[in-house]
C-alpha positions in Angstrom: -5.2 -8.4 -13.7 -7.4 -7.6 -10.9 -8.4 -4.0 -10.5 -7.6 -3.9 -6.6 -4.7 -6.1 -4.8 -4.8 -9.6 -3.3 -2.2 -11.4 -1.2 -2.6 -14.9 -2.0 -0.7 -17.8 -0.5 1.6 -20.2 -3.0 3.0 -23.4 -1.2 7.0 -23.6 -2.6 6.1 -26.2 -4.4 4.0 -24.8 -6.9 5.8 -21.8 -7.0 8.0 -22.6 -10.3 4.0 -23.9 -12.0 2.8 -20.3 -10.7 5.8 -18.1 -12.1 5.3 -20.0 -16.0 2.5 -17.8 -16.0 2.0 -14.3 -17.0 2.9 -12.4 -14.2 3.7 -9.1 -15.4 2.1 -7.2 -12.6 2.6 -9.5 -9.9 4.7 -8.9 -6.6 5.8 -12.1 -5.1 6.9 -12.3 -1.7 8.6 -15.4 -0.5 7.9 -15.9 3.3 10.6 -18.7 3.2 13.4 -16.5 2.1 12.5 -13.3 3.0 12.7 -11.6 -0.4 10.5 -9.6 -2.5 10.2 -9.7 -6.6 8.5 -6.7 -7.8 8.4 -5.1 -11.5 7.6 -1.8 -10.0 10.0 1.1 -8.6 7.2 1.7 -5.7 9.2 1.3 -2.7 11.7 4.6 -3.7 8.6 6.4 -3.8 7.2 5.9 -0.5 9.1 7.8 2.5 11.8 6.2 4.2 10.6 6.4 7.3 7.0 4.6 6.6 9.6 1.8 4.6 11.2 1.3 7.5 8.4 0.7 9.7 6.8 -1.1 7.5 10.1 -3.5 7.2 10.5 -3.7 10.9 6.9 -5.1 11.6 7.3 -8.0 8.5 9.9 -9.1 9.8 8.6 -9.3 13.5 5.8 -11.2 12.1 7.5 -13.3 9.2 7.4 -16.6 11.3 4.3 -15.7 13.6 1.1 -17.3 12.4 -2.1 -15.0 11.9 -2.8 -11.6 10.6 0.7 -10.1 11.7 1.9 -9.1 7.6 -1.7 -7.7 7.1 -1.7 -5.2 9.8 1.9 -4.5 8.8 0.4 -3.1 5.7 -2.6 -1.5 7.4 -0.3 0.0 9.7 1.7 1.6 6.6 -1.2 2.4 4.9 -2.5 4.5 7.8 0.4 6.3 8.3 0.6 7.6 4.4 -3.1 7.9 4.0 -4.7 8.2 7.6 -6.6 11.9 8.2 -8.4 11.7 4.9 -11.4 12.3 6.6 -10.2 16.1 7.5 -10.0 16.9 3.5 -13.9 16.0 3.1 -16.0 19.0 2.6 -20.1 19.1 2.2 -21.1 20.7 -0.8 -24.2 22.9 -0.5 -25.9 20.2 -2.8 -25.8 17.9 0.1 -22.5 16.2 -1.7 -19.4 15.2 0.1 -15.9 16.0 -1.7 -12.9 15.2 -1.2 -10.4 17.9 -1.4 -6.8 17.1 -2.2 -5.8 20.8 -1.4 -6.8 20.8 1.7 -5.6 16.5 2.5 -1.9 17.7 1.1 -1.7 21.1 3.9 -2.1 18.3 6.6 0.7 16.5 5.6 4.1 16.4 7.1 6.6 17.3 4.3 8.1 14.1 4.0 4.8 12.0 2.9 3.9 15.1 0.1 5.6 14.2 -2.5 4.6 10.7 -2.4 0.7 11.7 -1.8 1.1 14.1 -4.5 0.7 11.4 -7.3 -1.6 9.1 -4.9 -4.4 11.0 -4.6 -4.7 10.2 -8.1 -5.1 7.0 -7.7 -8.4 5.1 -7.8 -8.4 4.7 -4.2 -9.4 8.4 -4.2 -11.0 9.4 -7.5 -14.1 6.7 -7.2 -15.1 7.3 -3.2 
């Protein structure tokens, strides 16, 4: 498996050749149908309200051509993780650090519990 995400386009017809391989951490989303496969229980995790944004812009793009699913994501993204940039602090070494106290008392209530367990993801720990 890849140690970051990658959205990668399957025409139908190889879809069936794709899925005989080991997929076990794979999300598929089928444009055609409009349904998502996914071994993980991420989507209870992340707020409703950010869902649901996130579910109203894929499906205003689902048939438009271009970039319209990846700025749905970026858009989503921003929302949960935008105003990171007010919990780095300078240390007097020169360093900059990223404080999760201080990223968490920005936060609305509704994205805290969710952030709680991101910020331990690699996305923050190697900065």
């Amino acid at each position: 498996c890849a140690p970051m995400p990658y959205l990668i386009g399957v025409h139908t017809s190889l879809s069936e050749k794709v899925r005989s391989r080991g997929l076990e951490e794979v999300v598929i989303l089928n444009v055609d149908t409009n349904t998502l496969e996914t071994p993980f229980d991420d989507f209870k995790r992340i707020p409703s309200d950010v869902m649901s944004g996130l579910k109203v812009c894929l499906k205003r793009h689902a048939v438009s051509p271009g970039c319209g699913v990846s700025r749905a994501f970026l858009k989503a993204q921003a929302l949960l993780f935008g105003g990171y940039r007010d919990a780095l602090q300078s240390t007097k070494e020169g360093d900059i650090h990223f404080s999760e106290e201080l990223f968490l008392d920005h936060k609305p209530q509704n994205l805290k519990r969710f952030l709680q367990s991101a910020i331990h993801l690699q996305l923050f720990k190697q900065f």
